[in-house]
N, C-alpha and C positions, 0 to 999 in steps of 0.2 A: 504493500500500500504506500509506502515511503519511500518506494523507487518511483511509481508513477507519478503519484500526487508533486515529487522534484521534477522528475520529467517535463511535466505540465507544465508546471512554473518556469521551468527553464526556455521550453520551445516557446512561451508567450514571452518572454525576455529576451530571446532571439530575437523573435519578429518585430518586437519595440524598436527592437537597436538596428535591425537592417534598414527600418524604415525612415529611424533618426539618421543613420549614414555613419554607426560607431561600428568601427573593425575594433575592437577588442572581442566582442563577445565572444566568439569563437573558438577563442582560447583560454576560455574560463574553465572548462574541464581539464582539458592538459595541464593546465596550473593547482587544477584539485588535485589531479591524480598523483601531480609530484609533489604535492606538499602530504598525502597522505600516506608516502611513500618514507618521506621524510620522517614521519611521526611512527609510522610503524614497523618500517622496513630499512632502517636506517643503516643497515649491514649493507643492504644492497648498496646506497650513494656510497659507500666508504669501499666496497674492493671496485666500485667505478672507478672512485679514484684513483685508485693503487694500479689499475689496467688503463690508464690515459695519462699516467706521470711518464714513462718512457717516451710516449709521442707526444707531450706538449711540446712547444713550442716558447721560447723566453723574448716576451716583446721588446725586449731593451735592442735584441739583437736584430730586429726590422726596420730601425732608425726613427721608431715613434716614441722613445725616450722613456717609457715605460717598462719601469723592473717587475713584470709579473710572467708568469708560466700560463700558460691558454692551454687547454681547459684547466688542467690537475689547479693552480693553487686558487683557483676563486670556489672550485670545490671542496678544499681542502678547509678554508679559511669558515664555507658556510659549514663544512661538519664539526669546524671548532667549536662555536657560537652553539647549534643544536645538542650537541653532544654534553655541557656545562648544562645547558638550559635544562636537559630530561636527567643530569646525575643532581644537580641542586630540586628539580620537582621531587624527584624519588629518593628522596634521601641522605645523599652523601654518596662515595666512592663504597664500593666494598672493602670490609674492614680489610679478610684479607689479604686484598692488594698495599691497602696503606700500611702494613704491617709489615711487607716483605721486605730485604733489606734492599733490594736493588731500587725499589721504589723510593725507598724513601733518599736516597742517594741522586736520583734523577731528581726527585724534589727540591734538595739542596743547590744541586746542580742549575733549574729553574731560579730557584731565590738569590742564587747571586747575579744570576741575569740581568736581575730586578736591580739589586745593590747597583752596581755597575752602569746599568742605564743612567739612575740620578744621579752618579758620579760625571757620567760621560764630560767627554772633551766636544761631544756630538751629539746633542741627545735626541735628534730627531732621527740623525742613523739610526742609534743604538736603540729606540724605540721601537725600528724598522726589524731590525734585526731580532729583537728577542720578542715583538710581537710573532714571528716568524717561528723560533724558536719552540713558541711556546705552543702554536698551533700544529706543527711538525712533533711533538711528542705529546699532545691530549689526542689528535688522532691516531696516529700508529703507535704509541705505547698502552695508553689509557682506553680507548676509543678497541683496539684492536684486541684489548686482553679480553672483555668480555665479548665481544666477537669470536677469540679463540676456544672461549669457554666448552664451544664444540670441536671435540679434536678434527674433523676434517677440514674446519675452516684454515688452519694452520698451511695444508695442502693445495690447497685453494686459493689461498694468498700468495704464494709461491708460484701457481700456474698464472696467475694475474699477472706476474710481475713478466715470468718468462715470455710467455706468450710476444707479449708487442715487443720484447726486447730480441726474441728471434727473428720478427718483421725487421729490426734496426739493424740486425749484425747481417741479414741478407741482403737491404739496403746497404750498407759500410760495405761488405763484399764486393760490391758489383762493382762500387764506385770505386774503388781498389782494382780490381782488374781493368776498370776500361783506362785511369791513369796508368797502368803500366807496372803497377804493383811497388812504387817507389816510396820510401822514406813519409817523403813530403807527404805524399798523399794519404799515407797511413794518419798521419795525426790531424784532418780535416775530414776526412771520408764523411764520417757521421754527423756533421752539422747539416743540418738547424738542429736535429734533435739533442745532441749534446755537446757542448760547446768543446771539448777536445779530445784526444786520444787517454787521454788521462783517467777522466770522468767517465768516458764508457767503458774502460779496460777495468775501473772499480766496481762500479755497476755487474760486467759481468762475474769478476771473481768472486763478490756476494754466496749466487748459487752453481760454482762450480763445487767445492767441498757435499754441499746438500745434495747433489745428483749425483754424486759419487759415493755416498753414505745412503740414498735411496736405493741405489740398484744390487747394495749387498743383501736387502732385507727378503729374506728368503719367504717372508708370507706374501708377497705380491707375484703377481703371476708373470710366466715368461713374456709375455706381450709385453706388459707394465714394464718391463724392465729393459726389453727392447730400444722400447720409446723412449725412454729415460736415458740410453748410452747414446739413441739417434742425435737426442738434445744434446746431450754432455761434449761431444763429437764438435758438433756445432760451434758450441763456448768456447771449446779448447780451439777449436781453430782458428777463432774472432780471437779471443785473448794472446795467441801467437803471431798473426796477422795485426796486432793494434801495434804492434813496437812499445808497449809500454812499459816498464821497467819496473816500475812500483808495483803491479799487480804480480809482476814473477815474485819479487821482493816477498810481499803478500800470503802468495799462495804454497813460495817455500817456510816460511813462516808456519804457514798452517799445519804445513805438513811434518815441521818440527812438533807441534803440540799435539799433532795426529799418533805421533811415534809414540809422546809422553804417557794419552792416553792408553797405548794398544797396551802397553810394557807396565801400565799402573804405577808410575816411578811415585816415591814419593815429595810430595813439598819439599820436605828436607834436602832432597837432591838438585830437584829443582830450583830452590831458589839459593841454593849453593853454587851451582850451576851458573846462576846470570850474574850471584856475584864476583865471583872470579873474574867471569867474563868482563867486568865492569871494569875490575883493578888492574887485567890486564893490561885493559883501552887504555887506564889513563898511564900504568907505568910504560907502556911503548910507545904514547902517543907522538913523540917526534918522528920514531922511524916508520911510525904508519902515513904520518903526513905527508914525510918526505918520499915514500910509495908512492903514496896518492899524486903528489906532485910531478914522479916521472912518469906515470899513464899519459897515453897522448889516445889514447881508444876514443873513437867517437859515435854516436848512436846513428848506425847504420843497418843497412838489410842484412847483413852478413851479421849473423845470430850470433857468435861469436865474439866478434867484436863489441856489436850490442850490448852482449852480456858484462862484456871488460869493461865498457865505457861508463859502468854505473859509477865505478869508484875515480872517473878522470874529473879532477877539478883543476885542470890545466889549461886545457883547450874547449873542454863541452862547455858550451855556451847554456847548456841548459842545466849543467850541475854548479856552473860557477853564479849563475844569475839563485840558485835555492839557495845557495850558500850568502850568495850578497841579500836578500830576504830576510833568512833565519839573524845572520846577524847586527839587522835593522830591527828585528826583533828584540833580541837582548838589547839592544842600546835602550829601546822604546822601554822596555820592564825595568832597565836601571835608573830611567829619569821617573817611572811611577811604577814603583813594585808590587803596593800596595793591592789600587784599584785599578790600575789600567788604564786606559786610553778611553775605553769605553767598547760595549760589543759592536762589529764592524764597521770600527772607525780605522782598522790597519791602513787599507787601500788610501786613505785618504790623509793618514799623518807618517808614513814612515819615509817621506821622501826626505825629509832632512837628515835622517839620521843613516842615509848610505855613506863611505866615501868611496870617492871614486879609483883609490887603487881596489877596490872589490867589484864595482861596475863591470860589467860583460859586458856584449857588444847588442844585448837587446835589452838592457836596460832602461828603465823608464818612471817618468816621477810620477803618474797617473794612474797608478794600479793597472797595467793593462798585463794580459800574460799570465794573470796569479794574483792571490793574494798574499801570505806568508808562507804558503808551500809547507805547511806544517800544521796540526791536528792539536797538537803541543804545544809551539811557537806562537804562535797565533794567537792563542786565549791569555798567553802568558802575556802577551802585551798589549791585548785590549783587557781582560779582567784581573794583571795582577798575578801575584805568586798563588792564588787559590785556584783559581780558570783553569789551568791543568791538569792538576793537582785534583779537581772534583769528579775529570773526566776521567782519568787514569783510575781512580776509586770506583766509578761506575762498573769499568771493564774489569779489576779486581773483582768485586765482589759478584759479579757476573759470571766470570771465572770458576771461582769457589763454590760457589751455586748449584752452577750447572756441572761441573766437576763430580761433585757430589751428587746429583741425582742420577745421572751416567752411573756411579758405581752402583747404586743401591736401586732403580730399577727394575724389576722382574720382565717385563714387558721389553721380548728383543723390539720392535717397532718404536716403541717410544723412545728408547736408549738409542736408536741409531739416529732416529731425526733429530734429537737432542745434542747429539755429537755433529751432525752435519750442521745445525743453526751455529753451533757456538764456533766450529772451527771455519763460516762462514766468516762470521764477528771477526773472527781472529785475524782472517785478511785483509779488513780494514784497519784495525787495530796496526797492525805492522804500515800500510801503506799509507796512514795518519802521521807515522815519521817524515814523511814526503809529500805529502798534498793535506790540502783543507779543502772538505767537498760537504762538510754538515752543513752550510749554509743555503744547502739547495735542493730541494725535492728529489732529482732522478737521486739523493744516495740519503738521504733520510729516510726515504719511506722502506728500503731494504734493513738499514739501519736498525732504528727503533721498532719495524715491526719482527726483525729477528728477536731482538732483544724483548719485545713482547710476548714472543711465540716459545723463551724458552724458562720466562717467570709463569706464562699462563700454564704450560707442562706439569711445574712443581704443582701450581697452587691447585688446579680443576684435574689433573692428568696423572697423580701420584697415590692414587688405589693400586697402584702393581708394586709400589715402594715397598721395601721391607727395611725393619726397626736395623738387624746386623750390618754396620757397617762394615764390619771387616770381611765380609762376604764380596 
């Protein structure tokens, strides 16, 4: 009775407005059905977004001077706003979320965002910025956990992400083959959709770990797993093909804590381990410089050489320009150690603080090329000696976390995705030494919704956990 009796109403409000000469009308349904989509299906607008952040588009780069991503962040920005609106209606966060440590770590992480804005040097940057920030983790961490709440959705967000990212690396391929498969053309292939070989080479190492820890899990069927090496195949050939250097970095990296996990080594050793490794660095550090100094390897197609050139900071113009960055860096955090500059304000205050015996030959005072080429660097001197410091704590106790539910798991299936999220994390983690890519959607929304997908495992996914840790 309450479909027709609308009906009615609506077909006589139609024909009012055709005759008054209003085009709106028309579209008054389509705007119901998305606002009740909104209110009740609100899973669905959030893995929309997560399948349209690969193919946006970043206006800034079409010369209409506008910093925004089309479609993904005007999506992302209204499932900020919705997603607050329906956890302040119903009550508050769930406890157990607010409870878990990692959560409460990213919280911190948020509040000094906050600190830091009112301190800025820039505050309508840093305004920009940690509004961004803050909408980039209530959708993919907050937004996403109770989304995960059902374990397939975890799987689901993964084929979201892959999917248009396998349209991208087919796109990037061609355009690779029809230049001639050179250098150059490897680090521009992929634009418009990702502004360089860097950013997509991150993007893809995300889920190469995860599709190599899917295809061991023996309850999925030979098809499933098929498909899965079809895809893996893919990535690995995009990630070979991208010349990027940070993602091999990366993805050796993973495969270092890949090892840790299979061998069950302990902490003990482990962080025995990195610190030797540390006091090595610094007792050799002249004769490693001085190494470093005679490489003349430069990033070329000859994988080889490629490979050597990660450590020349003699003649790559692209290792001496991270290095002239990082230590505009440190200068910026030794005039404010405290608070910082303010959140990304770098791009826009570290040109005084180059000199020019560190200058390359594509240096420049306008931020172009990069921002502080570092995950670490970067926070250290727009928020201060804590900026880093809250992020590295994040990935710790992230670590630990997940570490720990990997051993005591019963459930092979959950224990392998588990392992393949985190040793995803981990290749950014490691590639965070060398680029800062958190301030832009194609690598936040792998980001945080990893790190969503493997707090959401613990807190909704850990009925197959048993009490014996030493099992």
């Amino acid at each position: 009775m309450w479909f027709y009796f609308i009906t009615a109403i609506y077909g006589i409000f139609l024909g009012w407005s055709m005759v008054k000469g209003y085009d709106l009308a028309p579209e008054i349904p389509l705007v119901f059905v998305v606002l009740l989509i909104c209110i009740f299906r609100l899973d669905t607008i959030a893995f929309l977004a997560v399948l349209v952040t690969p193919l946006s588009l970043n206006l800034s780069e079409t010369g209409l001077g506008i910093g925004v991503s089309l479609p993904s962040e005007p999506l992302m920005f209204g499932l900020f706003i919705l997603f607050w609106l329906k956890v302040f209606a119903e009550g508050g966060l769930d406890r157990r979320v607010l409870k878990h440590p990692v959560t409460i770590m990213v919280l911190i992480h948020l509040g000094w965002f906050v600190i830091t804005t009112f301190t800025s040097t820039l505050f309508i940057v840093s305004l920009k910025s940690t509004l961004a920030r803050f909408t980039y983790v209530s959708v993919f961490y907050f937004m996403f956990l109770y989304i995960f709440s059902r374990y397939e959705n975890i799987s689901k967000f993964l084929w979201m992400y892959i999917i248009p990212l396998i349209i991208i690396i087919i796109y990037t391929l061609y355009n690779q083959f029809a230049a001639g498969l050179t250098e150059d053309a490897a680090h521009t292939a992929m634009t418009p959709f990702y502004n360089d070989h860097t950013a997509y080479g991150a993007a893809i190492s995300f889920f190469i770990p995860v599709l190599f820890a899917m295809i061991t899990d023996s309850k999925k069927t030979l098809k499933n797993r098929l498909l899965l090496l079809v895809v893996l195949l893919i990535l690995l050939t995009a990630i070979v093909m991208s010349y990027t250097r940070a993602s091999w970095v990366g993805l050796i990296g993973a495969f270092g804590c890949f090892l840790i996990l299979l061998f069950r080594l302990k902490g003990f050793f482990v962080y025995s381990g990195l610190v030797i490794v540390v006091l090595l660095s610094f007792a050799y550090s002249t004769d490693i410089t001085m190494y470093l100094g005679h490489n003349t390897k430069v990033s070329s197609t000859d994988y080889a050489s490629h490979v050597q050139s990660i450590g020349n900071i003699s003649t790559d113009d692209s290792n001496i320009e991270r290095l002239n960055r990082w230590a505009s860096a440190l200068r910026m955090f030794e005039s404010k150690p405290l608070l910082g500059f303010g959140p990304g304000t770098y791009m826009f205050r570290y040109a005084p603080y180059q000199k020019d015996s560190e200058k390359s030959r594509i240096s420049t005072n306008n931020g172009t090329g990069g921002g502080s080429h570092s995950e670490y660097l970067g926070p250290l001197s727009e928020q201060g000696i804590l900026g880093p410091i809250l992020f590295i704590l994040i990935g710790a106790v992230a670590i630990q976390h997940a570490s720990r539910f990997i051993k005591t798991c019963e459930d092979k299936s959950v224990r392998i995705l588990a392992k393949g999220l985190l040793l995803g994390l981990i290749t950014y983690w490691f590639q965070g030494t060398l680029n800062y890519f958190l301030d832009t959607e194609k690598i936040s929304v792998p980001f945080w919704g990893f790190l969503s997908a493997l707090v959401a495992l613990e807190i909704y996914h850990s009925k197959h956990q048993v009490k014996d840790l030493s099992k």
